[in-house]
C-alpha positions as CSV (number, residue, x, y, z in Angstrom):
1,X,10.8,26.6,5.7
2,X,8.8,29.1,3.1
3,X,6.0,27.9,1.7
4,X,7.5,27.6,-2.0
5,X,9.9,24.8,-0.2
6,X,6.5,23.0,2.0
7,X,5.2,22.8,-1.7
8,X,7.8,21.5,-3.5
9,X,8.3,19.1,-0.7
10,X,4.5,17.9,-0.6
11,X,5.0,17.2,-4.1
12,X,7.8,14.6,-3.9
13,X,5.7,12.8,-1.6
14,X,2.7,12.8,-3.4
15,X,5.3,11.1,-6.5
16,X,7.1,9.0,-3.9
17,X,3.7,7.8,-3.0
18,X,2.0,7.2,-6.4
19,X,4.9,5.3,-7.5
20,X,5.0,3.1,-4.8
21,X,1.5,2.5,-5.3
22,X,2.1,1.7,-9.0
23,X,5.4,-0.5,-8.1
24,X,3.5,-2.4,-5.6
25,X,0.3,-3.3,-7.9
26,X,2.6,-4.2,-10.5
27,X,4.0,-6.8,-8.2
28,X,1.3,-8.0,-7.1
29,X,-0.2,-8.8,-10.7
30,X,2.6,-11.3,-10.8
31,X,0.7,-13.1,-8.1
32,X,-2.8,-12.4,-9.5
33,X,-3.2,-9.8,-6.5
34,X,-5.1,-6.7,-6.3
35,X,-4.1,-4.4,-3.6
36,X,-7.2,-4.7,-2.2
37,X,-6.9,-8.2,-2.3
38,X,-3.5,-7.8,-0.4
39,X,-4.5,-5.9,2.7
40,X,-7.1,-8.3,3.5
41,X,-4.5,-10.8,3.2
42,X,-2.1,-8.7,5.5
43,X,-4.9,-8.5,8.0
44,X,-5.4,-11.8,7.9
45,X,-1.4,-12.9,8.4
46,X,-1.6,-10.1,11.3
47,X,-4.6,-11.5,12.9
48,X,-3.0,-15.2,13.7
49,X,-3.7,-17.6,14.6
50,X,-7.0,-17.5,13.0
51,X,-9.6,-20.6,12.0
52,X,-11.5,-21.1,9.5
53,X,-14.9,-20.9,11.8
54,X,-14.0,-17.4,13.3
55,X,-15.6,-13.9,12.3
């Protein structure tokens, strides 16, 4: 592949990505989320079984 088509290419992902990003925080508002908000939450849910008295 040339570089013209690595560009073009790069650039689809880079608009794939940001509107992911947009369609997920504008999901999340719905559940008064922030994406921040999320991941920790993710973590969390990952992470089980965890208590409330571990760090």
């Amino acid at each position: 592949m040339g570089k013209k088509t690595n560009k073009k290419i790069e650039e689809k992902i880079r608009n794939i990505a940001k509107n992911l990003n947009q369609y997920t925080k504008d999901h999340l508002k719905c559940y008064n989320l922030t994406l921040g908000r999320f991941h920790v939450l993710r973590v969390i849910i990952e992470s089980q079984p965890v208590s409330m008295g571990e760090r």
